[in-house]
C-alpha positions in Angstrom: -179.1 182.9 52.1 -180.1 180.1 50.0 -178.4 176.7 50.0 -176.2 175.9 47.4 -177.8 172.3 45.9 -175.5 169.3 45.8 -175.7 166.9 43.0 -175.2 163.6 44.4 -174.7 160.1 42.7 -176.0 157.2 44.7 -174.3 153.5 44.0 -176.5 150.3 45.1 -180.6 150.6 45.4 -180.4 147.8 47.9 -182.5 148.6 51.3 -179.8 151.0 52.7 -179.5 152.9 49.1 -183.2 153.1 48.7 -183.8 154.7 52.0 -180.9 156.9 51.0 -182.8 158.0 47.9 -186.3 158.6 49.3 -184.5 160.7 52.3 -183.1 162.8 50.1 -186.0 163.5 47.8 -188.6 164.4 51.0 -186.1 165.3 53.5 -183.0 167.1 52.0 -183.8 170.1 49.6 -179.8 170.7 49.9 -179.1 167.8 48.3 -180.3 166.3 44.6 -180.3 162.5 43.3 -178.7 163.4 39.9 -177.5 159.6 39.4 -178.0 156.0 40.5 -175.6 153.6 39.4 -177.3 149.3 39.7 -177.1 146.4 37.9 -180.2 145.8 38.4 -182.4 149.0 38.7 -186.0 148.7 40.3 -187.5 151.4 37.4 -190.5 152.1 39.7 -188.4 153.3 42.1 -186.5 155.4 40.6 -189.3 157.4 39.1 -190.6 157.7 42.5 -187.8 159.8 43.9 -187.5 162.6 40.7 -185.6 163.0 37.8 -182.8 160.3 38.0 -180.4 159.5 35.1 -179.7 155.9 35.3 -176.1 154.8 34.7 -174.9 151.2 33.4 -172.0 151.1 35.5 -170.5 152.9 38.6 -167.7 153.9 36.7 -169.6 156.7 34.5 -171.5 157.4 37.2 -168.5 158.8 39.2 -166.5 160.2 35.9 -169.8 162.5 35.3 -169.1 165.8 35.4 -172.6 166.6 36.6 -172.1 164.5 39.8 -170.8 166.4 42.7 -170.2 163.7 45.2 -171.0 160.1 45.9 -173.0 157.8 47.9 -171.8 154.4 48.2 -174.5 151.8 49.1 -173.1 148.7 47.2 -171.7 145.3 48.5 -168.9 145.7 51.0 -166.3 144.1 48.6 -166.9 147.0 46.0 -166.2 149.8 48.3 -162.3 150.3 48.2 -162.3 150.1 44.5 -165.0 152.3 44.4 -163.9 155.0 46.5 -160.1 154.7 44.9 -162.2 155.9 41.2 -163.9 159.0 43.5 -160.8 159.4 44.6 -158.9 159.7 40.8 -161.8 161.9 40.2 -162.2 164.0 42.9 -165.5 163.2 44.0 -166.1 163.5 48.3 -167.5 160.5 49.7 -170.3 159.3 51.7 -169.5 155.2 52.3 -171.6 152.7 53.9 -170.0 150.9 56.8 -167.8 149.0 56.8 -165.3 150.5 53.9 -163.3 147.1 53.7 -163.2 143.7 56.6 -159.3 143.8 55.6 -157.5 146.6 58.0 -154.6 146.9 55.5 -157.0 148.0 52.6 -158.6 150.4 55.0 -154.8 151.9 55.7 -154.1 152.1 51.5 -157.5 153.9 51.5 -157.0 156.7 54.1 -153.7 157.0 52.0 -155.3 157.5 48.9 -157.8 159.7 50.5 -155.2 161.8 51.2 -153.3 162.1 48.4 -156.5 162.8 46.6 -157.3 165.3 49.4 -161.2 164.8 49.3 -163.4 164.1 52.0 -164.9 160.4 52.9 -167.7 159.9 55.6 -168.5 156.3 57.1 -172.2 155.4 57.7 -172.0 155.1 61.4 -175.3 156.4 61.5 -176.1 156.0 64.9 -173.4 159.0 65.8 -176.3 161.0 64.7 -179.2 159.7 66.5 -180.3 162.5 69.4 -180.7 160.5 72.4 -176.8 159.2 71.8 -175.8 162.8 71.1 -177.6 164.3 74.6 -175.9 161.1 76.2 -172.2 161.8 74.6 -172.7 165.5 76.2 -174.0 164.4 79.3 -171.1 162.1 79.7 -169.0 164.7 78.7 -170.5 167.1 81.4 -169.7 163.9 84.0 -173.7 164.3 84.8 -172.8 160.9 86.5 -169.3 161.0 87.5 -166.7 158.4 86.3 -168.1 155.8 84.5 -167.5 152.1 85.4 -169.4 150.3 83.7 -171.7 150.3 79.7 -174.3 147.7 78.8 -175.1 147.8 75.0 -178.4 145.5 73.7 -177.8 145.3 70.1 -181.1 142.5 68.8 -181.9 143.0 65.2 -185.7 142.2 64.7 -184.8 139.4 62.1 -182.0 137.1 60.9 -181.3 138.6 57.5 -181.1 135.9 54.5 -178.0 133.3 54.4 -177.2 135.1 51.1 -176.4 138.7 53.0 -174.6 136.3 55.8 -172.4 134.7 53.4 -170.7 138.5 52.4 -171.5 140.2 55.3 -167.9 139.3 57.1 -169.7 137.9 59.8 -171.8 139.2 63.0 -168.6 140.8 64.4 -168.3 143.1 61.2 -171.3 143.5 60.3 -174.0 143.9 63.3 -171.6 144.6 66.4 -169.2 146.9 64.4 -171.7 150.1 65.4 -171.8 148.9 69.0 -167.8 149.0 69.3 -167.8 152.3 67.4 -170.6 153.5 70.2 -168.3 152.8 72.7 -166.0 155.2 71.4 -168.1 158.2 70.2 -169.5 158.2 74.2 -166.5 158.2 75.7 -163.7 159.0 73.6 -161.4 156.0 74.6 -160.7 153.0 72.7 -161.1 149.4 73.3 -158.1 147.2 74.7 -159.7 144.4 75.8 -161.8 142.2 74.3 -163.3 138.5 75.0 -166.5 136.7 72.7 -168.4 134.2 73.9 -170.5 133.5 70.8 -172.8 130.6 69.6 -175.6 129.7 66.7 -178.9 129.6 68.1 -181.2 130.9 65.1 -179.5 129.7 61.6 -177.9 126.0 61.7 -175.6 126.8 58.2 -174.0 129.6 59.9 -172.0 126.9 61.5 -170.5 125.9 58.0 -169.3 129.3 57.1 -167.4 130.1 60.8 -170.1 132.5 62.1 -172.5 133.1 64.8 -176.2 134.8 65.2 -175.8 135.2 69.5 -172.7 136.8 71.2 -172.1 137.9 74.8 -169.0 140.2 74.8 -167.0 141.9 77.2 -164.8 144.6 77.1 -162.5 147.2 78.8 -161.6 150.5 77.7 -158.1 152.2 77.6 -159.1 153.8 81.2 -160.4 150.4 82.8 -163.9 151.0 81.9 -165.7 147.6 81.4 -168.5 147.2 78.8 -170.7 144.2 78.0 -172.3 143.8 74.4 -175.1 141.3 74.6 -176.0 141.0 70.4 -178.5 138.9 68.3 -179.7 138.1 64.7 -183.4 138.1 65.6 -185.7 138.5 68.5 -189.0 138.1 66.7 -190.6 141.0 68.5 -188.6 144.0 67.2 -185.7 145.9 66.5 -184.3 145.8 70.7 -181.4 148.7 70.8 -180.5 150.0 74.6 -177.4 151.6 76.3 -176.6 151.8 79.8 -174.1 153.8 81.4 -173.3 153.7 85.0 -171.1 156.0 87.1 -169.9 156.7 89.9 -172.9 159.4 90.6 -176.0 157.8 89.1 -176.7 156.1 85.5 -177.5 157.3 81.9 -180.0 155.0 80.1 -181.2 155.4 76.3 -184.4 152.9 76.3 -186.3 151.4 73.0 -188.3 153.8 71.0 -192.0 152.5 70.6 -194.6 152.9 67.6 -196.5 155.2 69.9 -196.4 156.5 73.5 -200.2 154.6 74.1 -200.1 152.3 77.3 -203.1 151.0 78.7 -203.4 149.4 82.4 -206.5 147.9 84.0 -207.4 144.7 86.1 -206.7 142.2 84.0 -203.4 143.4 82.2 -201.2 146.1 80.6 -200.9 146.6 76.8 -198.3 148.9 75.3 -196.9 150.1 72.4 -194.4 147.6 70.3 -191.1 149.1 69.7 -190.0 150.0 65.8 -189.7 146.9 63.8 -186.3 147.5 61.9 -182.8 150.0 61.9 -184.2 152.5 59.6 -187.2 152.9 61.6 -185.6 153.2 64.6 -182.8 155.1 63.2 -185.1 157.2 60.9 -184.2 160.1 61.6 -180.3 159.9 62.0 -180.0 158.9 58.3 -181.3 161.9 57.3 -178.8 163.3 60.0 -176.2 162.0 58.9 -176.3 163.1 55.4 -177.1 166.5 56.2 -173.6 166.6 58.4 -172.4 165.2 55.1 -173.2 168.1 52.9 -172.1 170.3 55.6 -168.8 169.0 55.4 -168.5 168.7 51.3 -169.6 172.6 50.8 -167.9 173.7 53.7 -165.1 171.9 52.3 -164.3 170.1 56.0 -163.4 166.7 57.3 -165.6 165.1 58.1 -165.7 163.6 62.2 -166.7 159.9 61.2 -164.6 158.5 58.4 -162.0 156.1 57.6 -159.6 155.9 60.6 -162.8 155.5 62.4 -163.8 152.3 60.8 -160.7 151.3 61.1 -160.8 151.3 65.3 -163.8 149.3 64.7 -162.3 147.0 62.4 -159.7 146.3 64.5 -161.8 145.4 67.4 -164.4 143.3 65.4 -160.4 141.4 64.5 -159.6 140.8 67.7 -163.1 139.1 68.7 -162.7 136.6 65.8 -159.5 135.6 67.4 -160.8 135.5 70.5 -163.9 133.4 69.3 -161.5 131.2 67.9 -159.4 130.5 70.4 -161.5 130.9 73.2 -159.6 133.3 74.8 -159.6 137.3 75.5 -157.3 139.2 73.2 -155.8 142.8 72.7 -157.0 145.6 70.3 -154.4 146.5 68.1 -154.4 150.8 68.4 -151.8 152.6 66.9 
């Protein structure tokens, strides 16, 4: 039976919303780019990826009656009010992490999500990335017993500009929120613990805003399990994302996914592939993923499994390791 086609609406052509775009016009027939909302719209683009009707603001975007749903790809500060207008029109969402750095707005959204009764799904892409799916079942199957202890490498391949840094909420929210939201999609179990050792190695002015660009954090899960998150802006030779779980009956690892599989070896030395350059290359294929799940969920009219109270978790946690940056000390997840 064919697929009913989803007319979606897409606010923000920044990196994330332009991958968003061009996934949807090669890779998802299901769903079509009716709308882009931007103050600032790259023309070019936007013929590149179909017919598109361009929209001065968000708000007649989402009040169109030939929009379905909506994809929010804007600044953080603009997503509560955002979603709140869906909400008054009964448009589903699909928001890009996080949906607010304030805990209280994310509570007054869920509630007006509610209320509303439609559906919002968080960007926490790497949910939907195979080799963390085969590990959640594997851990689920206890392949390696009881699990003591989860190392997470989290190294983006380049500090992004002091601009982005300035609204990003700082490395906590913005670059370590998917590693504390990892630790609960493997294992189901929230985090109680947590301690951050962090320091500014890479970009001096970070200093004058209260932020970091290095952290070393350590963690322990509602059941004891301890976790370590070792995180940086840049490593200058690529995008350096590993997990490792060990158990009680042997280890689960999820290793760096190279440009190719080519290795060469002789005498003299050993050349191999580099490993992808940036997220959406590495994570290529769990946006498309994740939007597929997202159309799933709107025209099967279900919850969706990632949203709001999910960011919320992570929210809390990211909270808790700015106090405990600050005050050099370990602190307690708030989980209610």
């Amino acid at each position: 039976m064919k697929k009913k086609v989803i007319n979606i609406g897409l606010i923000g052509l920044g990196r994330i919303g332009k991958m968003h775009a061009k996934n949807i016009y090669h890779s998802l027939p299901m769903l079509n780019l009716k709308g882009v909302a931007d103050p600032d719209p790259n023309m070019d683009f936007i013929k590149s990826v179909g017919e598109v009707d361009l929209f001065k603001n968000a708000n007649d975007l989402i009040s169109s009656k030939s929009i379905d749903a909506i994809i929010i790809s804007s600044p953080t500060p603009t997503h509560v009010e955002l979603i709140k207008q869906c909400a008054q029109n009964k448009k589903h969402v699909f928001c890009e992490k996080p949906i607010s750095f304030s805990e209280k707005e994310i509570e007054e959204t869920i509630k007006t999500i509610n209320n509303e009764k439609i559906h919002v799904q968080v960007g926490f892409n790497r949910r939907f990335d195979d080799d963390f799916i085969l590990v959640k079942e594997k851990v689920g199957a206890a392949i390696i017993g009881d699990i003591h202890t989860i190392h997470i490498t989290n190294h983006d391949s380049s500090i992004p500009k002091l601009k982005f840094l300035k609204s990003s909420g700082g490395m906590l929210f913005d670059l370590c929120i998917h590693d504390f939201d990892m630790l609960h999609f493997l294992t189901g179990e929230r985090i109680k613990e947590i301690y951050v050792n962090g320091a500014v190695f890479i970009e001096p002015e970070l200093k004058d805003i209260g932020d970091i660009d290095n952290a070393i954090i350590t963690l322990e899960l509602e059941s004891g399990i301890l976790c370590l998150i070792d995180s940086s802006r840049q490593t200058h030779y690529g995008y350096d994302q590993r997990i490792e779980l060990f158990g009680s009956k042997g280890i689960l690892l999820v290793e760096n996914k190279t440009e190719s599989l080519y290795c060469l070896s002789n005498q003299k030395n050993t050349q191999r592939s580099k490993i992808k350059d940036s997220f959406i290359e590495r994570y290529k294929k769990s946006y498309v993923n994740e939007l597929e799940y997202f159309y799933k969920c709107i025209s099967s009219n279900k919850k969706p499994e990632v949203g709001p109270e999910n960011i919320l978790s992570a929210i809390r946690a990211a909270d808790a390791g700015k106090k405990s940056l600050l005050t050099n000390s370990s602190q307690m997840v708030k989980n209610e």
